[in-house]
N, CA and C atoms as an extended XYZ file, in Angstrom:
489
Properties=species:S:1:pos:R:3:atomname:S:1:resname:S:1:resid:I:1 pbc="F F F"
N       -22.533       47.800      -15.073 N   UNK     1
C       -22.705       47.186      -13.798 CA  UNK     1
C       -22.346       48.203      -12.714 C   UNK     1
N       -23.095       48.227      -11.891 N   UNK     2
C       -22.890       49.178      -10.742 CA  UNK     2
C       -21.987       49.037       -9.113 C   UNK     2
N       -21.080       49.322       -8.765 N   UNK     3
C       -20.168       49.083       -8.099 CA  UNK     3
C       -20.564       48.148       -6.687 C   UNK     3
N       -21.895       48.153       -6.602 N   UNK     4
C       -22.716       47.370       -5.703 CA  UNK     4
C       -22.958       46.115       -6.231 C   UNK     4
N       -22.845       45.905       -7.479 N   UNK     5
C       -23.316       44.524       -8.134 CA  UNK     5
C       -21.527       43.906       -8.021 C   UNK     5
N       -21.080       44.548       -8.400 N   UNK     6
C       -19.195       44.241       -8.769 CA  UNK     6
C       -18.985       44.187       -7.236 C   UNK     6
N       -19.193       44.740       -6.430 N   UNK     7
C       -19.094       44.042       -4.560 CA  UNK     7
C       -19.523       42.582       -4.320 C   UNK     7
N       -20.992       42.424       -5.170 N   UNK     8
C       -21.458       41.275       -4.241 CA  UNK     8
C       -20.937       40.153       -5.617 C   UNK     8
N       -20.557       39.910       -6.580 N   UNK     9
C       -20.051       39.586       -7.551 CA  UNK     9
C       -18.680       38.965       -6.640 C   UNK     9
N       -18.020       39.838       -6.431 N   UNK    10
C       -16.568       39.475       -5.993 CA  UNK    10
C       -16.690       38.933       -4.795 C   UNK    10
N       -17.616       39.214       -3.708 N   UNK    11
C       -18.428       38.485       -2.395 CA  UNK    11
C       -18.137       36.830       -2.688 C   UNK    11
N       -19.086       37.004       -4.160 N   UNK    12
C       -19.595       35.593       -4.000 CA  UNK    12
C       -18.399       34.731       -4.726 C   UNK    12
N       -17.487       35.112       -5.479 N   UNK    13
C       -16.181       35.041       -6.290 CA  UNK    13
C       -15.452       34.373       -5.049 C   UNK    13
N       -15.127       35.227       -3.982 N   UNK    14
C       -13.940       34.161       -2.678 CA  UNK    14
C       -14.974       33.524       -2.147 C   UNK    14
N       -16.326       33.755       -2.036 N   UNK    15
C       -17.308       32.427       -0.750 CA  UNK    15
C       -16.795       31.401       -1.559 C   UNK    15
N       -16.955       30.955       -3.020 N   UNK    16
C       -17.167       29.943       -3.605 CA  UNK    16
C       -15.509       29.485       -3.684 C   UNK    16
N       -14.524       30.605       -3.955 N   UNK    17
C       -13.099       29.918       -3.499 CA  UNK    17
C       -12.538       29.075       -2.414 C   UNK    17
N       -13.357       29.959       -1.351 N   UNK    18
C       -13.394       29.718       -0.021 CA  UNK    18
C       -14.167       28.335        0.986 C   UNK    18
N       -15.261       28.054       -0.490 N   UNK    19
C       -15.871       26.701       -0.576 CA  UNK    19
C       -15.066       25.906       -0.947 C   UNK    19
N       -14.471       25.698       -2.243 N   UNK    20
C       -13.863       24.890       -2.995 CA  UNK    20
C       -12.722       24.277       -1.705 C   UNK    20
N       -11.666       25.551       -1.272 N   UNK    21
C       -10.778       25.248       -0.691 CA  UNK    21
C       -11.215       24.112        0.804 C   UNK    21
N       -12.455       24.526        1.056 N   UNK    22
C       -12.671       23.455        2.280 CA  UNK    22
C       -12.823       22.282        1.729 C   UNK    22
N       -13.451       21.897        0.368 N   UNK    23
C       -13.201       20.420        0.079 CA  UNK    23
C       -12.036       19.930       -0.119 C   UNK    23
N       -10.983       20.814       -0.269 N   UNK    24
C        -9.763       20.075       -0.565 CA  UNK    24
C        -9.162       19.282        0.389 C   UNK    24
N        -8.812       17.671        0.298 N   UNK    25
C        -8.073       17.541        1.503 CA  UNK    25
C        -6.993       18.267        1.926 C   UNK    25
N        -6.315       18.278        3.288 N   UNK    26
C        -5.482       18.241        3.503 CA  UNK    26
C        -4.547       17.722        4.482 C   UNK    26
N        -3.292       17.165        3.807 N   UNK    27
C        -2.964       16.117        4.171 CA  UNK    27
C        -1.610       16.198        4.855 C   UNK    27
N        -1.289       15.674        6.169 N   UNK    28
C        -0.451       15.771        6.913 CA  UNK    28
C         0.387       14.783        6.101 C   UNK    28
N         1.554       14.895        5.335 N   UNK    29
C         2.544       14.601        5.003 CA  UNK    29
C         3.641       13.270        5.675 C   UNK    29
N         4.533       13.938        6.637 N   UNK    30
C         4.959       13.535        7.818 CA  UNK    30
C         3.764       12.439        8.536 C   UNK    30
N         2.642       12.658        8.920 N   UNK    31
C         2.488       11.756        9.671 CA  UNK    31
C         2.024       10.314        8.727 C   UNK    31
N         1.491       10.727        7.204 N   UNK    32
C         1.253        9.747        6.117 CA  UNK    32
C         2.229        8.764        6.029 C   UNK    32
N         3.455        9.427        5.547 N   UNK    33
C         4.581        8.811        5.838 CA  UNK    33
C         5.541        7.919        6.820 C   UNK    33
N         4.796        8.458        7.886 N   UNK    34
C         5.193        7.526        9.337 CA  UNK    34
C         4.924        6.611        9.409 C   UNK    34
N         3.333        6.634        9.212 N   UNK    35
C         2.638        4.950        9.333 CA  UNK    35
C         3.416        4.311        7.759 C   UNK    35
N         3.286        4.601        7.268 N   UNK    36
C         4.166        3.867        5.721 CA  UNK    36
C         5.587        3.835        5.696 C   UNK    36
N         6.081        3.724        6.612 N   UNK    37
C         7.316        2.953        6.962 CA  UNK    37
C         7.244        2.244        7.998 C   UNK    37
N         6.015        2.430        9.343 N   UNK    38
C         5.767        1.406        9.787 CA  UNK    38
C         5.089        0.122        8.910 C   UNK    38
N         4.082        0.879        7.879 N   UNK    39
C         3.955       -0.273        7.094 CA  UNK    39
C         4.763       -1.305        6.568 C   UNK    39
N         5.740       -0.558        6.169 N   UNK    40
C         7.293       -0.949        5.448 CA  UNK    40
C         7.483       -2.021        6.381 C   UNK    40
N         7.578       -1.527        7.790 N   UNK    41
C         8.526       -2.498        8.896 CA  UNK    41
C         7.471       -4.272        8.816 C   UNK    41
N         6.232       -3.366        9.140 N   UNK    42
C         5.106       -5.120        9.246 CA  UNK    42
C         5.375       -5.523        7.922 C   UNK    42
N         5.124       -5.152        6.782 N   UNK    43
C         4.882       -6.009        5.816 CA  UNK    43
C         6.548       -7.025        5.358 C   UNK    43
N         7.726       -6.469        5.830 N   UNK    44
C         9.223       -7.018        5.767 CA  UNK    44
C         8.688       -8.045        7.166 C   UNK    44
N         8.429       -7.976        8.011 N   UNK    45
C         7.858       -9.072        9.274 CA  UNK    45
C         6.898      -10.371        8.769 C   UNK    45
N         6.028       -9.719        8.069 N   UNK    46
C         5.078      -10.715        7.746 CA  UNK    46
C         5.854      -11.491        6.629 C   UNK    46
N         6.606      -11.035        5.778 N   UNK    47
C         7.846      -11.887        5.315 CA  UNK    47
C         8.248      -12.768        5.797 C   UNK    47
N         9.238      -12.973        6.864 N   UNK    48
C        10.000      -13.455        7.560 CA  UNK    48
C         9.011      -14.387        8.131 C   UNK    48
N         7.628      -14.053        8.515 N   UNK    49
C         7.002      -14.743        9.467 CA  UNK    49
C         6.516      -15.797        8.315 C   UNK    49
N         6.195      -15.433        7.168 N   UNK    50
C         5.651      -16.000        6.386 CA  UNK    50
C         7.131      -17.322        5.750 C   UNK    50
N         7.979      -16.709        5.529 N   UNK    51
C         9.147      -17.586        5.160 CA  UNK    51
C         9.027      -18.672        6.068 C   UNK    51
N         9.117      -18.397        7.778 N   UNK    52
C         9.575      -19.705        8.434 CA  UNK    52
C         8.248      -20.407        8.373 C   UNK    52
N         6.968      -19.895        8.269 N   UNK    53
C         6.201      -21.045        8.288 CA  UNK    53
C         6.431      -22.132        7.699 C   UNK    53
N         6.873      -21.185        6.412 N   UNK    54
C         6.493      -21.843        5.418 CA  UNK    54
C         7.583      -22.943        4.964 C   UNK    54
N         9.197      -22.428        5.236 N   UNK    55
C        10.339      -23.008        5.137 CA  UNK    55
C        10.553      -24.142        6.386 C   UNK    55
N        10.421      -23.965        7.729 N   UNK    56
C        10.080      -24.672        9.226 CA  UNK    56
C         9.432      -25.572        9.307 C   UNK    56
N         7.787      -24.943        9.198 N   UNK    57
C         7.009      -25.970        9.444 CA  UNK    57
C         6.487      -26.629        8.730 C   UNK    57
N         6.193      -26.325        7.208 N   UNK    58
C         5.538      -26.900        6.132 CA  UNK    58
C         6.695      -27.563        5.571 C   UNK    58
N         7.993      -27.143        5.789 N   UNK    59
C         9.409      -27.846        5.012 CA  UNK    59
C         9.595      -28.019        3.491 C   UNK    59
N         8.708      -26.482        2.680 N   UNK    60
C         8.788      -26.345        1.606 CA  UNK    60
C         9.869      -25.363        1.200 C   UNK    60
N        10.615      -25.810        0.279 N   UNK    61
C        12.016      -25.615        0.056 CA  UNK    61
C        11.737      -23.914       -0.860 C   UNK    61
N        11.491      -22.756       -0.044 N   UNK    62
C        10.604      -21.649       -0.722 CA  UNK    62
C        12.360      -20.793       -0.712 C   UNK    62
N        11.988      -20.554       -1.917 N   UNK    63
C        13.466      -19.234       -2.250 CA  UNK    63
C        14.615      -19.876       -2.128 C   UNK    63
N        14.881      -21.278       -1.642 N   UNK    64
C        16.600      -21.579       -1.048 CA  UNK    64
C        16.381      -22.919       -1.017 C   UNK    64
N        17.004      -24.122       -1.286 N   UNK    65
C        17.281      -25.107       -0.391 CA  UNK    65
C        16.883      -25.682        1.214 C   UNK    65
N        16.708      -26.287        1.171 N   UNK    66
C        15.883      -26.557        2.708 CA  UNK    66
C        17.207      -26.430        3.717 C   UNK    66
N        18.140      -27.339        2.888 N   UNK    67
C        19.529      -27.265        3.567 CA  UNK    67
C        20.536      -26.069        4.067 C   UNK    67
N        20.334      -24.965        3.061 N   UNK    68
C        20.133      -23.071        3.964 CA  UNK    68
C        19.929      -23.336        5.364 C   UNK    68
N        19.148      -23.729        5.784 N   UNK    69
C        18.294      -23.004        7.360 CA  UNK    69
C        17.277      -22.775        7.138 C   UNK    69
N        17.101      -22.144        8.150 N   UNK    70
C        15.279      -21.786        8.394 CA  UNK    70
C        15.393      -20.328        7.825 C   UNK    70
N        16.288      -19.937        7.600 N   UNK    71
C        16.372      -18.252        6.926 CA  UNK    71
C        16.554      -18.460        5.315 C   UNK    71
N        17.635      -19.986        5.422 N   UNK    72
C        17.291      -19.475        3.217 CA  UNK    72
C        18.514      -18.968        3.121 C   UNK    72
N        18.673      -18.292        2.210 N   UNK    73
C        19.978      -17.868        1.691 CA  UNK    73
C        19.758      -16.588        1.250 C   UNK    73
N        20.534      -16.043        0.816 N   UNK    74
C        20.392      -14.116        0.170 CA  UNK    74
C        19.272      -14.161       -0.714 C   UNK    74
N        18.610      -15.026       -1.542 N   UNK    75
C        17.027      -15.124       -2.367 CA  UNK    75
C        16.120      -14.631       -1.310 C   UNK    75
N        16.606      -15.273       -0.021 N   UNK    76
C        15.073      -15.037        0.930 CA  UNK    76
C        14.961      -13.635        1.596 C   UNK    76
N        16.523      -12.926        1.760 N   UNK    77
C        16.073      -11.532        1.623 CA  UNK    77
C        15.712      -10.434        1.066 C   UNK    77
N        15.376      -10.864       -0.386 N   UNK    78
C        14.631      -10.182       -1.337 CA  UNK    78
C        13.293      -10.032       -1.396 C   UNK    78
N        12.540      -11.097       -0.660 N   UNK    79
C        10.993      -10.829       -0.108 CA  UNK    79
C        10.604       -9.929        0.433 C   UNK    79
N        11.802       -9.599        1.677 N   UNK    80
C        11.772       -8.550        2.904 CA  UNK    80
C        11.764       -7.127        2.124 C   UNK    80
N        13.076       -6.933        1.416 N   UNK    81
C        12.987       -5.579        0.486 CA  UNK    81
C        12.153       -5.422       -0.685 C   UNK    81
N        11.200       -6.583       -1.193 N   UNK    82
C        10.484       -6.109       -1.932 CA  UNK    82
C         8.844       -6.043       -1.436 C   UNK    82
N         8.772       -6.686        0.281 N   UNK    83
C         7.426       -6.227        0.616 CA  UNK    83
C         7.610       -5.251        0.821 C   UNK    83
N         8.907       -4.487        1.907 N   UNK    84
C         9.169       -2.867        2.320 CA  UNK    84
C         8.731       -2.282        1.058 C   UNK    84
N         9.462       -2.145        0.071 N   UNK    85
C         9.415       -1.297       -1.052 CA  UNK    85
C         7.610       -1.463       -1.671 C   UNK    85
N         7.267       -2.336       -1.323 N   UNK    86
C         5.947       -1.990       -2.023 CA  UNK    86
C         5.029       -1.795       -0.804 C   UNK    86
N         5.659       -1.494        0.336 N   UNK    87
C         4.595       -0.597        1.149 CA  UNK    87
C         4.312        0.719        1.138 C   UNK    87
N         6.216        1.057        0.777 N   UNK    88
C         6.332        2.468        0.636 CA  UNK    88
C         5.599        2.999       -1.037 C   UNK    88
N         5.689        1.828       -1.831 N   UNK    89
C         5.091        2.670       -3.189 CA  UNK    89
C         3.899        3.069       -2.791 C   UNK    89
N         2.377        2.152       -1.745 N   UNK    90
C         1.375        2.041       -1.642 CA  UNK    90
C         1.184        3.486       -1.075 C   UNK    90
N         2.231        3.458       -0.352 N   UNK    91
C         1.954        5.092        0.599 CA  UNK    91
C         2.335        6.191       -0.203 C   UNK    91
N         2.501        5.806       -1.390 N   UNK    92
C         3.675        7.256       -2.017 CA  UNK    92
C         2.015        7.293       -3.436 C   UNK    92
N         1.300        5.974       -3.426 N   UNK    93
C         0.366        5.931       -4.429 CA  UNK    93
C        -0.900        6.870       -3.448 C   UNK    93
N        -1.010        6.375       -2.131 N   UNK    94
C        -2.902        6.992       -1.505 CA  UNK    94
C        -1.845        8.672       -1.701 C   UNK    94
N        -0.725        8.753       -1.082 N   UNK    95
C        -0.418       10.552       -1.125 CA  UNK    95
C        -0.638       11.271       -2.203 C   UNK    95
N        -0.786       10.163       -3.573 N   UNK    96
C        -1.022       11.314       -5.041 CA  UNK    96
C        -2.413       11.491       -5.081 C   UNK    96
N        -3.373        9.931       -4.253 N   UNK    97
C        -4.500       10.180       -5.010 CA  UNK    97
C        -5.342       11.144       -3.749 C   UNK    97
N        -4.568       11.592       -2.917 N   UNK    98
C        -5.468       12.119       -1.372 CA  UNK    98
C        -5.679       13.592       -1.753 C   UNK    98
N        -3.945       13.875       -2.814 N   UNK    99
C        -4.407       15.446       -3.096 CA  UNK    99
C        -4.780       15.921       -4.655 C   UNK    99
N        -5.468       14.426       -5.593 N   UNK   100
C        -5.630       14.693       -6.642 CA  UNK   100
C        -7.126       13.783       -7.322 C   UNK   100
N        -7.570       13.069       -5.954 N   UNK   101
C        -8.798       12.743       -6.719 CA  UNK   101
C        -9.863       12.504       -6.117 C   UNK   101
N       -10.864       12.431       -6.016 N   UNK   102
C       -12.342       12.469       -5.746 CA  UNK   102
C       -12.375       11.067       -4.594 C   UNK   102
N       -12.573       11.044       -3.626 N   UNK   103
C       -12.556        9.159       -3.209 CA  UNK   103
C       -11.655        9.051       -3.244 C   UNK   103
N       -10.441        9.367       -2.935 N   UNK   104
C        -9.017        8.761       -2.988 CA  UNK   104
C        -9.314        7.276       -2.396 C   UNK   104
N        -9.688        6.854       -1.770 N   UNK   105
C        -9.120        5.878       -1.037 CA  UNK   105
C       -10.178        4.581       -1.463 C   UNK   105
N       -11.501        5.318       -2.009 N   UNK   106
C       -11.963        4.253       -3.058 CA  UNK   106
C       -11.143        3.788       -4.030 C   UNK   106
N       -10.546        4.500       -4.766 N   UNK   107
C        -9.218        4.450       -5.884 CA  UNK   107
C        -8.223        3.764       -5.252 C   UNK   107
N        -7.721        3.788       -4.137 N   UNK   108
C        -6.699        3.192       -3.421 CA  UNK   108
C        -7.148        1.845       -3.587 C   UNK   108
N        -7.898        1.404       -3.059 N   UNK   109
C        -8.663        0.021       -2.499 CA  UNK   109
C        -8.639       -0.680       -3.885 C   UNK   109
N        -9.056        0.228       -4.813 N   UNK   110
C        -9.343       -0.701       -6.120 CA  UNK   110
C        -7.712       -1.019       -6.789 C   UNK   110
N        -7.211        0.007       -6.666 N   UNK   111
C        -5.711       -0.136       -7.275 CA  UNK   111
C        -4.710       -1.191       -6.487 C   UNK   111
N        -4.616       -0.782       -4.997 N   UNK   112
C        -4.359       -1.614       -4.381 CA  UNK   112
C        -4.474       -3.549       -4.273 C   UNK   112
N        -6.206       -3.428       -4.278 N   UNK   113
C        -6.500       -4.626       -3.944 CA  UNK   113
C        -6.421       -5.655       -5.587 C   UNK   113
N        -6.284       -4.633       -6.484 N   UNK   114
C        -5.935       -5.849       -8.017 CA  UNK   114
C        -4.365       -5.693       -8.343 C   UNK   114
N        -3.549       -5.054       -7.600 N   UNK   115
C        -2.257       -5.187       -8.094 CA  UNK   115
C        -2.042       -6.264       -6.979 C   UNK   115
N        -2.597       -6.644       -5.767 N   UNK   116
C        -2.229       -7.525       -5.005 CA  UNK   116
C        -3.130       -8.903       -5.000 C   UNK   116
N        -3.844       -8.879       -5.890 N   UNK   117
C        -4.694       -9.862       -6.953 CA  UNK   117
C        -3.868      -10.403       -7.664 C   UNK   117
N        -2.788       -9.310       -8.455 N   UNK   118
C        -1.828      -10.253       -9.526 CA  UNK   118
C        -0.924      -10.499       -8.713 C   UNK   118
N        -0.282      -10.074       -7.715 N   UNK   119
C         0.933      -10.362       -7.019 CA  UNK   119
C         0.586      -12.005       -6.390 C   UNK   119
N        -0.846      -12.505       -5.871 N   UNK   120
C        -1.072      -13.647       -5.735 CA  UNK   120
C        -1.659      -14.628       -6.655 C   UNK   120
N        -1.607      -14.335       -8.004 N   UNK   121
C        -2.161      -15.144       -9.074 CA  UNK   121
C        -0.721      -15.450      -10.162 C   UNK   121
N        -0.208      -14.322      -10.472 N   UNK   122
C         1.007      -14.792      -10.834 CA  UNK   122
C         1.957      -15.631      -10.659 C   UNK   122
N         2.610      -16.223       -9.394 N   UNK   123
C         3.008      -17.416       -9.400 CA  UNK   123
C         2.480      -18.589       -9.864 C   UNK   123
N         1.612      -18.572       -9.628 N   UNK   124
C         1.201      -19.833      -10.119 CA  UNK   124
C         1.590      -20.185      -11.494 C   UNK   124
N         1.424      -18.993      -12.356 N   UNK   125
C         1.767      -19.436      -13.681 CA  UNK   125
C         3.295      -19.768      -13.917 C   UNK   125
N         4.363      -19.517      -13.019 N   UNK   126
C         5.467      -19.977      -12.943 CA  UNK   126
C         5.938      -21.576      -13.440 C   UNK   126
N         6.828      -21.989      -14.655 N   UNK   127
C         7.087      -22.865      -14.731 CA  UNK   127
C         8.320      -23.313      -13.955 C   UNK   127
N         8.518      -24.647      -13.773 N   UNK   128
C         9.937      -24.889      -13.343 CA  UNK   128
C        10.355      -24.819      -11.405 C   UNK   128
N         9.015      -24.570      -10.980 N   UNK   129
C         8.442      -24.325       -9.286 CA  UNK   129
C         7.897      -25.499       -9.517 C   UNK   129
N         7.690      -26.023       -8.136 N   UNK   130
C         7.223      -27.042       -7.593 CA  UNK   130
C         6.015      -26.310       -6.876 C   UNK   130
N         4.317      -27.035       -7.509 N   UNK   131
C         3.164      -26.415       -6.847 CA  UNK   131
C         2.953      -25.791       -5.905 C   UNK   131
N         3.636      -26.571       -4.692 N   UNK   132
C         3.977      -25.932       -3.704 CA  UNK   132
C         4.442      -24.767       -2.958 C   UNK   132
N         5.680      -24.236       -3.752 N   UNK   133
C         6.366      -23.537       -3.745 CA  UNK   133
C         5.526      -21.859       -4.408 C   UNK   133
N         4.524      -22.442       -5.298 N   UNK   134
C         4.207      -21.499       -5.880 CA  UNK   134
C         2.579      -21.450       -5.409 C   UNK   134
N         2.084      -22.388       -4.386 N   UNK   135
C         0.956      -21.727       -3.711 CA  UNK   135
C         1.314      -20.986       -2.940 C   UNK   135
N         2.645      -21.316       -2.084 N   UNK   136
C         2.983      -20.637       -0.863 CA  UNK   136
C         3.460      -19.203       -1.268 C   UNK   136
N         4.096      -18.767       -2.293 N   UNK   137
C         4.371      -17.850       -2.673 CA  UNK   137
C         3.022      -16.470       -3.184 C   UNK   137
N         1.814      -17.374       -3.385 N   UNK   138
C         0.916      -16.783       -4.128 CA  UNK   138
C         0.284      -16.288       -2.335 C   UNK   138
N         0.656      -16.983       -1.478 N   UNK   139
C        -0.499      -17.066       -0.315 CA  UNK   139
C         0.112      -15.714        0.603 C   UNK   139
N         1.935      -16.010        0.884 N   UNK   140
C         2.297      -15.126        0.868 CA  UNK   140
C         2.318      -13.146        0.652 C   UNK   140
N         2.504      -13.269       -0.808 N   UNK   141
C         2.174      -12.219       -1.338 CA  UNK   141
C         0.526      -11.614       -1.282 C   UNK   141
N        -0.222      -12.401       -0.882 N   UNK   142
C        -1.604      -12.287       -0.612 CA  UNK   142
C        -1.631      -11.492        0.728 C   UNK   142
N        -0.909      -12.183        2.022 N   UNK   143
C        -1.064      -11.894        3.095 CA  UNK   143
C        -0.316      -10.242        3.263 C   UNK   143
N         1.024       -9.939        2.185 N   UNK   144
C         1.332       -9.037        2.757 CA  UNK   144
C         0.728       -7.745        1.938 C   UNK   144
N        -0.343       -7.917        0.611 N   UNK   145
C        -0.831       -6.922       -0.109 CA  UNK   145
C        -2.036       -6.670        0.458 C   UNK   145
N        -2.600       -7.733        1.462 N   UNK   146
C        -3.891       -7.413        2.383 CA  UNK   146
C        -3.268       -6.486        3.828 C   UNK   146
N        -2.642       -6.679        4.272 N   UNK   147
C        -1.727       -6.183        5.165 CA  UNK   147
C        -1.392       -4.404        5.064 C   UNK   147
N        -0.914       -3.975        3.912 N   UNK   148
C        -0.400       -2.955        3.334 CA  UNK   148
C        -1.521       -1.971        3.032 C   UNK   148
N        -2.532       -2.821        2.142 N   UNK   149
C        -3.672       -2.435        2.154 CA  UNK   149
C        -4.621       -1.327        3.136 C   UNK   149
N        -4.736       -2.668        4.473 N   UNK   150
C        -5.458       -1.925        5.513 CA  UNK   150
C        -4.545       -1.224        6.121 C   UNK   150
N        -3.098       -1.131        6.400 N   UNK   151
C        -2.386       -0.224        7.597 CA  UNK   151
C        -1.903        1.017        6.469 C   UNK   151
N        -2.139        1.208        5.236 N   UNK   152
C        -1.933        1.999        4.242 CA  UNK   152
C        -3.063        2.585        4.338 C   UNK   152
N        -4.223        2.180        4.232 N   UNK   153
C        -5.633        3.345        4.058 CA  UNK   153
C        -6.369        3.789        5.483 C   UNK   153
N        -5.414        3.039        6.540 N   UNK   154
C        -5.743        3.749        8.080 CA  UNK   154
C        -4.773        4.929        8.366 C   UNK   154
N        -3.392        4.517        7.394 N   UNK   155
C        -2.517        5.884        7.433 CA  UNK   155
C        -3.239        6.981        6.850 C   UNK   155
N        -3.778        6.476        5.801 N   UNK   156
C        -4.168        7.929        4.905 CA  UNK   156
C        -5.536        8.299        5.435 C   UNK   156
N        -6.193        7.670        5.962 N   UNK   157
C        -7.265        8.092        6.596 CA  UNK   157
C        -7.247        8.997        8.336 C   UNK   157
N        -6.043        8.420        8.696 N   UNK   158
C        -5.731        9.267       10.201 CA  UNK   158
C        -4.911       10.703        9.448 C   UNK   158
N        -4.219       10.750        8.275 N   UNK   159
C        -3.672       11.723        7.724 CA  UNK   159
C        -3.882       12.899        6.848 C   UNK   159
N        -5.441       12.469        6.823 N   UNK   160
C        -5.903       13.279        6.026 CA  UNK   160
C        -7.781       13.845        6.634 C   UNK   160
N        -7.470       15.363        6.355 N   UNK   161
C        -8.449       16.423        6.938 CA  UNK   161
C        -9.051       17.359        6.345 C   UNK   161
N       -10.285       16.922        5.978 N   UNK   162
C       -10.811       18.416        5.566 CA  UNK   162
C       -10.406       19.575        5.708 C   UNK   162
N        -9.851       20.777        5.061 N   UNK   163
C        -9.657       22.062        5.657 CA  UNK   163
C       -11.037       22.791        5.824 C   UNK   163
């Protein structure tokens, strides 16, 4: 091979590196993360908002005794830390798939939207709940995995950039 062929050889060796690397996302970190603890904050809100409806105005005795209050007892703040915590997993799930797969956020949507499929189908199968208790719980968990969902794939979508 002649040192002119081994030039345009190695030419075309970084264009095509140099290709590859522009498809890669890349992904602002910090600001991914920002909105996914604001997520954190709405989806612990939509909790709370969801509790008093549901404890207030519907007067279904959800997580506590009716006789608690309109807040419930230490059961009812376990909703709050386990919507936070599964906002932050959602955001910690689009960050693996933004720098490791094809469509991340097609993958998101699908992963997302059937783990929050079972999060609202599962109660129901609960024995020892009162129907009630376990629609509201299913309707709940519905509202805050739709929630997480969209302010999770607008994070990763404002956070992430072609190079």
């Amino acid at each position: 091979m002649s040192d002119a062929q081994d030039d345009r050889t190695r030419q075309m060796g970084r264009e095509e590196g140099h290709a590859r690397a522009r498809r890669t996302p890349a992904v602002n970190a910090g600001k991914l993360w920002a909105g996914g603890v604001a997520t954190a904050v709405v989806a612990a809100l939509i909790a709370l908002v969801g509790l008093l409806i549901i404890r207030v105005l519907l007067q279904i005795p959800y997580l506590a005794p009716l006789d608690a209050g309109a807040l419930g007892d230490g059961n009812t703040g376990v909703l709050y830390v386990y919507a936070a915590v599964a906002a932050l997993v959602a955001t910690g799930l689009a960050h693996l798939l933004l720098v490791s797969t094809p469509s991340p956020m097609a993958y998101f949507g699908w992963i997302a939207g059937l783990a929050t499929a079972v999060a609202a189908v599962l109660p129901l199968t609960w024995t020892g709940e009162p129907l009630t208790v376990r629609i509201a719980t299913g309707v709940i968990h519905l509202v805050i995995g739709c929630a997480i969902i969209s302010l999770v794939t607008t994070s990763a979508s404002s956070a992430s950039t072609r190079a």
